[in-house]
PyMOL CGO cylinders between C-alpha atoms (Angstrom):
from pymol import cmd
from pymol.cgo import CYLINDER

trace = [
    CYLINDER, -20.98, 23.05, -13.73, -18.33, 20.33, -14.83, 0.3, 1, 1, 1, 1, 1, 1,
    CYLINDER, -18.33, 20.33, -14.83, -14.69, 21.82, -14.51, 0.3, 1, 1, 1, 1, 1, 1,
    CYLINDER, -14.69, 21.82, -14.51, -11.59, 20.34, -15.00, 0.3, 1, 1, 1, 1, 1, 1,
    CYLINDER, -11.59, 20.34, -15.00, -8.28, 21.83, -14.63, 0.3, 1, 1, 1, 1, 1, 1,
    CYLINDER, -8.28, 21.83, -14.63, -4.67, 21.25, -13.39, 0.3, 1, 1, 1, 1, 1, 1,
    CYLINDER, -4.67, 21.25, -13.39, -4.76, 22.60, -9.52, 0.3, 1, 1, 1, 1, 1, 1,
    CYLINDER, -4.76, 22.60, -9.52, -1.76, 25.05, -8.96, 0.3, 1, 1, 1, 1, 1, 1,
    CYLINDER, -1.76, 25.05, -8.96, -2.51, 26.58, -6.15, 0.3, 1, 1, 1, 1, 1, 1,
    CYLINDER, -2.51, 26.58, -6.15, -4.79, 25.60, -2.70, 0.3, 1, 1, 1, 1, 1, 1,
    CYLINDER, -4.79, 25.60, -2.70, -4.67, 27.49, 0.33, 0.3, 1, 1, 1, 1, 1, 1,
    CYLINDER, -4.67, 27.49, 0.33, -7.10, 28.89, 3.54, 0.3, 1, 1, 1, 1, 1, 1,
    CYLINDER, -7.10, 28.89, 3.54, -9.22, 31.63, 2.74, 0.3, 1, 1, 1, 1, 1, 1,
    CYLINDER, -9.22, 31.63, 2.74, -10.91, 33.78, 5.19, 0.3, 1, 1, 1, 1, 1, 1,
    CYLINDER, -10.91, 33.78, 5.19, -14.10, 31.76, 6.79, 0.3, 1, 1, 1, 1, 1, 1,
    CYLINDER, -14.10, 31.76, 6.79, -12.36, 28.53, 7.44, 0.3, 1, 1, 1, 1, 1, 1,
    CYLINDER, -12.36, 28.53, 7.44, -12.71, 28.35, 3.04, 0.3, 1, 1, 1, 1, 1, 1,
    CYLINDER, -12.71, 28.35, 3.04, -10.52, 26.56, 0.75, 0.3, 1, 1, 1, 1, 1, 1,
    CYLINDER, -10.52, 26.56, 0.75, -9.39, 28.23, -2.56, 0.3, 1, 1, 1, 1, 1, 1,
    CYLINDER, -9.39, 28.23, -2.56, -8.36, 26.44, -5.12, 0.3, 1, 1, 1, 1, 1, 1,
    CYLINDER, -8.36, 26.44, -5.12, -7.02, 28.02, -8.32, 0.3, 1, 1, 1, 1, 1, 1,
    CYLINDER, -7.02, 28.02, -8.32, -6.63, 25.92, -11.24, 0.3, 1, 1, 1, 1, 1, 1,
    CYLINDER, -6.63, 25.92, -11.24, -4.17, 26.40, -14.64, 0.3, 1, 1, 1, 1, 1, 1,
    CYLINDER, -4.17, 26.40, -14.64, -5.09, 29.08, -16.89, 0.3, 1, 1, 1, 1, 1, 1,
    CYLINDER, -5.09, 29.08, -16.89, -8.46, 29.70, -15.17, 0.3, 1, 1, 1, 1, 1, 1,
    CYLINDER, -8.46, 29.70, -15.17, -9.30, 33.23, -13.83, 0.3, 1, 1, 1, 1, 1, 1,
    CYLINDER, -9.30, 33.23, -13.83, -12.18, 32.06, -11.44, 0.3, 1, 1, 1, 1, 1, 1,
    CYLINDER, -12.18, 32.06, -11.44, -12.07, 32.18, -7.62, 0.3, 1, 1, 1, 1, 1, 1,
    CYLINDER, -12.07, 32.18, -7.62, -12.85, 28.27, -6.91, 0.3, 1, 1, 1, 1, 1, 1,
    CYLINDER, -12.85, 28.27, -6.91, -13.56, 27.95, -3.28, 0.3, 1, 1, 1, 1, 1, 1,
    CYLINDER, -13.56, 27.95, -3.28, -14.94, 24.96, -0.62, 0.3, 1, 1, 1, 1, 1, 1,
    CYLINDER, -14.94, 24.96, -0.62, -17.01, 27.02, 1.24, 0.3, 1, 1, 1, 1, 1, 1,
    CYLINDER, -17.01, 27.02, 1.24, -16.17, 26.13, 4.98, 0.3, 1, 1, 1, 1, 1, 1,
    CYLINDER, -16.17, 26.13, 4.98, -13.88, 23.36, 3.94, 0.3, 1, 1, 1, 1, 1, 1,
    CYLINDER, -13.88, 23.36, 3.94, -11.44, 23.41, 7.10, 0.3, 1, 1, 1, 1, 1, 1,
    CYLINDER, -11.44, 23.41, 7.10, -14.95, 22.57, 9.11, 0.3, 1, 1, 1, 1, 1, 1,
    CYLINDER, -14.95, 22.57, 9.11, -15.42, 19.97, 6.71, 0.3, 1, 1, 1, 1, 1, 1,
    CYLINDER, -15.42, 19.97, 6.71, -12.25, 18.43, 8.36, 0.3, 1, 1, 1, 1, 1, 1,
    CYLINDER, -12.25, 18.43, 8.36, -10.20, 18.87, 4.70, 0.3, 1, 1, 1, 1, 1, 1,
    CYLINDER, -10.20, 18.87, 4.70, -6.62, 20.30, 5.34, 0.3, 1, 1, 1, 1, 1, 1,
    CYLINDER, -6.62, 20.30, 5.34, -4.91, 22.24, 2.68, 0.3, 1, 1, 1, 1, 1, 1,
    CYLINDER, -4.91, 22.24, 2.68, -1.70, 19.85, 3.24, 0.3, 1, 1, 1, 1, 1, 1,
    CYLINDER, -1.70, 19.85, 3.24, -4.22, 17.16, 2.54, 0.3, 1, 1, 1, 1, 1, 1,
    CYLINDER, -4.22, 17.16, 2.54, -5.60, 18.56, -0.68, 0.3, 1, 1, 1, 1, 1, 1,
    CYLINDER, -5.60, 18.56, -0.68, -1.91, 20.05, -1.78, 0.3, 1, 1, 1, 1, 1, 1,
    CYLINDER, -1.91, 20.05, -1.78, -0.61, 15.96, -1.80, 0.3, 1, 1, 1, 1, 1, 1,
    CYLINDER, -0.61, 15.96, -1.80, -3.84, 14.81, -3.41, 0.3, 1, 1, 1, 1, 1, 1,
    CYLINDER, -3.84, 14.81, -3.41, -4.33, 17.24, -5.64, 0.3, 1, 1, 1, 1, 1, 1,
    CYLINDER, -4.33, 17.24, -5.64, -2.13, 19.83, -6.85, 0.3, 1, 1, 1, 1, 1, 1,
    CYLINDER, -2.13, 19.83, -6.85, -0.21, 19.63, -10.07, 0.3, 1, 1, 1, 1, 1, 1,
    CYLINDER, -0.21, 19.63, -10.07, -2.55, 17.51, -11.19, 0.3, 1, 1, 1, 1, 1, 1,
    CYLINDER, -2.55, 17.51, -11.19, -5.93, 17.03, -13.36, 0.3, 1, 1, 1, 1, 1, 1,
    CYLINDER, -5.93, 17.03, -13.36, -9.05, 17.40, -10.71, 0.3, 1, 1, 1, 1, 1, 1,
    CYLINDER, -9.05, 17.40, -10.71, -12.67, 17.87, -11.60, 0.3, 1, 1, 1, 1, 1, 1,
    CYLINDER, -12.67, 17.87, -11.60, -14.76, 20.44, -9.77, 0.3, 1, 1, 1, 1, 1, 1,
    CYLINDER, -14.76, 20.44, -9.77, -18.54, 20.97, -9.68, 0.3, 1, 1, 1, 1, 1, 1,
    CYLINDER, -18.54, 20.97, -9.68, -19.11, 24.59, -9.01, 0.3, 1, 1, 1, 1, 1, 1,
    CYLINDER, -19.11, 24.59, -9.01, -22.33, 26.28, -8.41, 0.3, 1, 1, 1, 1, 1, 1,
    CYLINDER, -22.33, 26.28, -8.41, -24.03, 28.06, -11.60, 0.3, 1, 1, 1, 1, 1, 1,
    CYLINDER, -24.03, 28.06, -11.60, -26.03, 30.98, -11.59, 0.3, 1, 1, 1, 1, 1, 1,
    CYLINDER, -26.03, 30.98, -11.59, -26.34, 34.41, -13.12, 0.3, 1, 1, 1, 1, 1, 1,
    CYLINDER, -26.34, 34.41, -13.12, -25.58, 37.20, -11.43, 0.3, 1, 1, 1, 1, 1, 1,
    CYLINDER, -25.58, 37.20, -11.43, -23.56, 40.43, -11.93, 0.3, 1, 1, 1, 1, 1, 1,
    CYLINDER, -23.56, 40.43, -11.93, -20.60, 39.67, -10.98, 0.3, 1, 1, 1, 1, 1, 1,
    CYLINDER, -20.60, 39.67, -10.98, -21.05, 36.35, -12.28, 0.3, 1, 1, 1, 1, 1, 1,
    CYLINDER, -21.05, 36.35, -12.28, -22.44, 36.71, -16.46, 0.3, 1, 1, 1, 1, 1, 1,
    CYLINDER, -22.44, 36.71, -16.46, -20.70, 33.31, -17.26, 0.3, 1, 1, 1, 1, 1, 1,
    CYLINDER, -20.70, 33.31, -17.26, -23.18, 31.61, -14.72, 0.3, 1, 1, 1, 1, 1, 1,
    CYLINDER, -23.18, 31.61, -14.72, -19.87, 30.39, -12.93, 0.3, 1, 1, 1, 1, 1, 1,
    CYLINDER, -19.87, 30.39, -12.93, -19.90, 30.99, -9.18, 0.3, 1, 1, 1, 1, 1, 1,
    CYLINDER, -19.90, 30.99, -9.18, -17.30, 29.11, -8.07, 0.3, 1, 1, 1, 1, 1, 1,
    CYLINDER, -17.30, 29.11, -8.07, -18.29, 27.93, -5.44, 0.3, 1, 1, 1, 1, 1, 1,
    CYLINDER, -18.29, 27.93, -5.44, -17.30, 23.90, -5.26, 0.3, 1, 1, 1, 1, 1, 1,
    CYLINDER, -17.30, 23.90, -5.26, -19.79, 21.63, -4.42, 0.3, 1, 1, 1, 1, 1, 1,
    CYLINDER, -19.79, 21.63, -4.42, -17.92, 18.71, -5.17, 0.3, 1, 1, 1, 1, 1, 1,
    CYLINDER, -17.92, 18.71, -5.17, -14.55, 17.85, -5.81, 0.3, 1, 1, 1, 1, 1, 1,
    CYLINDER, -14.55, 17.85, -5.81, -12.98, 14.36, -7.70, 0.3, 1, 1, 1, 1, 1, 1,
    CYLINDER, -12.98, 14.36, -7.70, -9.69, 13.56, -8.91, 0.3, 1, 1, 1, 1, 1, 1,
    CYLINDER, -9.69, 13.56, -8.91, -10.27, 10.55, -11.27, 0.3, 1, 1, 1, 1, 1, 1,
    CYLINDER, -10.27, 10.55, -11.27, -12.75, 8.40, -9.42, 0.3, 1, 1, 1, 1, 1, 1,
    CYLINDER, -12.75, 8.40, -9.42, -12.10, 9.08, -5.67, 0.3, 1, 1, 1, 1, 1, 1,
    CYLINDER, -12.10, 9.08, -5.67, -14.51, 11.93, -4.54, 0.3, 1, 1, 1, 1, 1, 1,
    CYLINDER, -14.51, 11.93, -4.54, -12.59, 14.25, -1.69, 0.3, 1, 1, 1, 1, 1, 1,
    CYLINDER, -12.59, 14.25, -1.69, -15.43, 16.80, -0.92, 0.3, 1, 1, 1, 1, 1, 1,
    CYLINDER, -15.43, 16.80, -0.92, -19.22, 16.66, -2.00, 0.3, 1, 1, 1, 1, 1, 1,
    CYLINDER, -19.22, 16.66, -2.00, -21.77, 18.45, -0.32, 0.3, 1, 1, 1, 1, 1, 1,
    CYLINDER, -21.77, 18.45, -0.32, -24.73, 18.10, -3.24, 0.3, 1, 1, 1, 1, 1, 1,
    CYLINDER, -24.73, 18.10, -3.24, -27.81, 16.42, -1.78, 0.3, 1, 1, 1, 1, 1, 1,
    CYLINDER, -27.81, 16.42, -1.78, -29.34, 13.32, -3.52, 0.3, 1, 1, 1, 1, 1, 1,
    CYLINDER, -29.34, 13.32, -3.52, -25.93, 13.19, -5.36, 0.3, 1, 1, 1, 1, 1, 1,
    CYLINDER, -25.93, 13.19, -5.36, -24.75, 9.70, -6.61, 0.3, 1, 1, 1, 1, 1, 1,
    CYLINDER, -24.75, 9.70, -6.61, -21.86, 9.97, -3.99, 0.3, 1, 1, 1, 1, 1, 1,
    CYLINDER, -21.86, 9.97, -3.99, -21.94, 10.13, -0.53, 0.3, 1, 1, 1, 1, 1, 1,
    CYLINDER, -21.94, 10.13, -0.53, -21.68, 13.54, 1.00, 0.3, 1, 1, 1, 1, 1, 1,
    CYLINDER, -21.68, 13.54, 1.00, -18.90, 14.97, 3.17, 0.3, 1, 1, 1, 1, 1, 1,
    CYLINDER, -18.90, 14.97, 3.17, -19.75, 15.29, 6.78, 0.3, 1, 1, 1, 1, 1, 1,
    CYLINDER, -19.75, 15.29, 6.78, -18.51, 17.44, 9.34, 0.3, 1, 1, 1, 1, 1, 1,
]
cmd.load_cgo(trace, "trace")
C-alpha cells in the first residue's frame, strides 16, 4: 500500500523497530528492525519529520487489521531519495544490514 503523510513523530520501538506516526493517521507505521538496518531515529527525525514522506506498508486482512493496512513499512521515500526498502525484486535497491 501507497501512503503518504506528513511524519510527526519517529522514535525506537521495542525490537530495535522504528515507529513512525504520520498527521492525522491512526495506524501504527513501523520499520521492523530498523536500528539493525543501521537507520537512526536522529537520522530519520532531520530527513523526515514535518514533512511529506511516502510509505509502502504491508497489506493484508486480518482481524485486527479489516482495512488490509498492516503497517508494517517496507519501504520508505521522501520525494525521490529512497531511505529504507526491504521489498525484493523492487525497482530500488534494497537496504542492507
Amino acid at each position: 500500500m501507497k501512503i503518504e503523510g506528513i511524519v510527526v513523530d519517529i522514535k525506537e520501538a521495542p525490537g530495535f523497530d522504528i515507529a513512525i506516526t504520520l498527521e492525522n493517521d491512526d495506524h501504527y507505521y513501523y520499520i521492523n528492525r530498523g536500528l539493525e538496518f543501521n537507520l537512526t531515529v536522529e537520522e530519520l527525525q532531520r530527513e523526515i519529520l514535518n514533512k511529506k514522506t511516502t510509505l509502502y506498508s504491508i497489506k493484508r486482512w486480518t482481524i485486527f487489521t479489516r482495512d488490509g493496512n498492516m503497517g508494517h513499512v517496507s519501504k520508505l521515500m521522501i520525494e525521490d531519495k529512497v531511505l529504507f526498502n526491504e521489498i525484493n525484486n523492487d525497482i530500488h535497491e534494497q537496504t542492507t544490514k
